[in-house]
N, C-alpha and C positions, 0 to 999 in steps of 0.2 A: 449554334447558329453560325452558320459560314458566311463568310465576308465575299461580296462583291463587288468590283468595282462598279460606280454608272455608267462607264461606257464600255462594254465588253464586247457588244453584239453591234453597237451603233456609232463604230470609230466610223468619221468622214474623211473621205479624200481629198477634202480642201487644206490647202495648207494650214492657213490662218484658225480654220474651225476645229481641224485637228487636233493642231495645238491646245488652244482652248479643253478640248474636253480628255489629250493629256495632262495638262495642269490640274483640271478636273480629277481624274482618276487618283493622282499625286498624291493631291491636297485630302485626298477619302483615303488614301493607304496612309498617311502621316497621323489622321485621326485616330483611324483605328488602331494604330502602334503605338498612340500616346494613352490610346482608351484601354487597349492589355495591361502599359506600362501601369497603370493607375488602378488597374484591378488585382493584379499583382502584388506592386505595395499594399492593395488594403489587407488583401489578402494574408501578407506578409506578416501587418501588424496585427490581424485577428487571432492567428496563428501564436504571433508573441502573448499576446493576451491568453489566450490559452494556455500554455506553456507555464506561465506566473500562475493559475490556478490551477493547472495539475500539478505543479510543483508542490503548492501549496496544500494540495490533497497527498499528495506523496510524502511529505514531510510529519502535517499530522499525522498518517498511518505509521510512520516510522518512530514519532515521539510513544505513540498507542502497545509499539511493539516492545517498547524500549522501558517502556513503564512494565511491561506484562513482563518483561524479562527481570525487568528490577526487583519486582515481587515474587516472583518465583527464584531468584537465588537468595532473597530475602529469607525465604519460607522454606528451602530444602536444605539437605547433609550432604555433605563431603561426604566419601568415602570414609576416611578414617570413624568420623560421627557415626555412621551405620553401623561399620565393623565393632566400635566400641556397645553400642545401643544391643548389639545381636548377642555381644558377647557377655554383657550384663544379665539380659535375659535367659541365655544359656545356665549360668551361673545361680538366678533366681530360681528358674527350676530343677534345677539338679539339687538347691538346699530346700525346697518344698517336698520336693519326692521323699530327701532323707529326711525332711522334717526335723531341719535346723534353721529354716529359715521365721527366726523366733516373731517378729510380727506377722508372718501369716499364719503361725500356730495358734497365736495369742488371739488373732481375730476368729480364727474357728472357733479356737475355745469359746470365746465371749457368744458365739453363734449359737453352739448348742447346748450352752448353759440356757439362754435367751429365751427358745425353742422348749427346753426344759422347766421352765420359770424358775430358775433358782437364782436368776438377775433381772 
């Protein structure tokens, strides 16, 4: 909405009336600069207010991320962990193939004894 003064079109050529309705005009331009200034600051503080509750939204998402992080290097290996896990298992089955790996012989056995009924 645009601001207009009251007397724009209907300034008079008398001194004294003149006046009058520059004071007039003045006193509607002083309003409307204290009526910006005042929509402003609300504006100002709505804006703070908001600001505290995205914050506040930002911050939970950040704690949300910080926990998901916390549990996943909770729950995962190192490198070395891997390497060692990879290299055990290398090792299990390279004594399963030769069949010295005496609990998984001992378990088949027990299988097709079972299978057999002679346990």
């Amino acid at each position: 909405m645009a601001f207009e003064v009251p007397h724009k079109h209907d300034i008079s050529l008398d001194g004294q009336e003149m006046r009058n309705q520059m004071i007039e005009n003045f006193e509607a331009i002083e309003q409307e600069d204290h009526d910006d200034d005042q929509a402003l600051s609300d504006e100002v503080t709505d804006r703070k207010k908001g600001d505290d509750t995205e914050k506040s939204a930002r911050q939970d998402a950040d704690d949300g991320l910080e926990k998901r992080i916390k549990k996943l290097e909770d729950n995962s290996a190192t490198h070395d962990e891997v390497k060692a896990a990879r290299d055990f298992m290398n090792d299990k089955a390279e004594r399963v193939v030769l069949g010295t790996d005496l609990s998984t012989v001992k378990r088949a056995v027990e299988m097709i004894l079972k299978n057999e009924g002679v346990i």
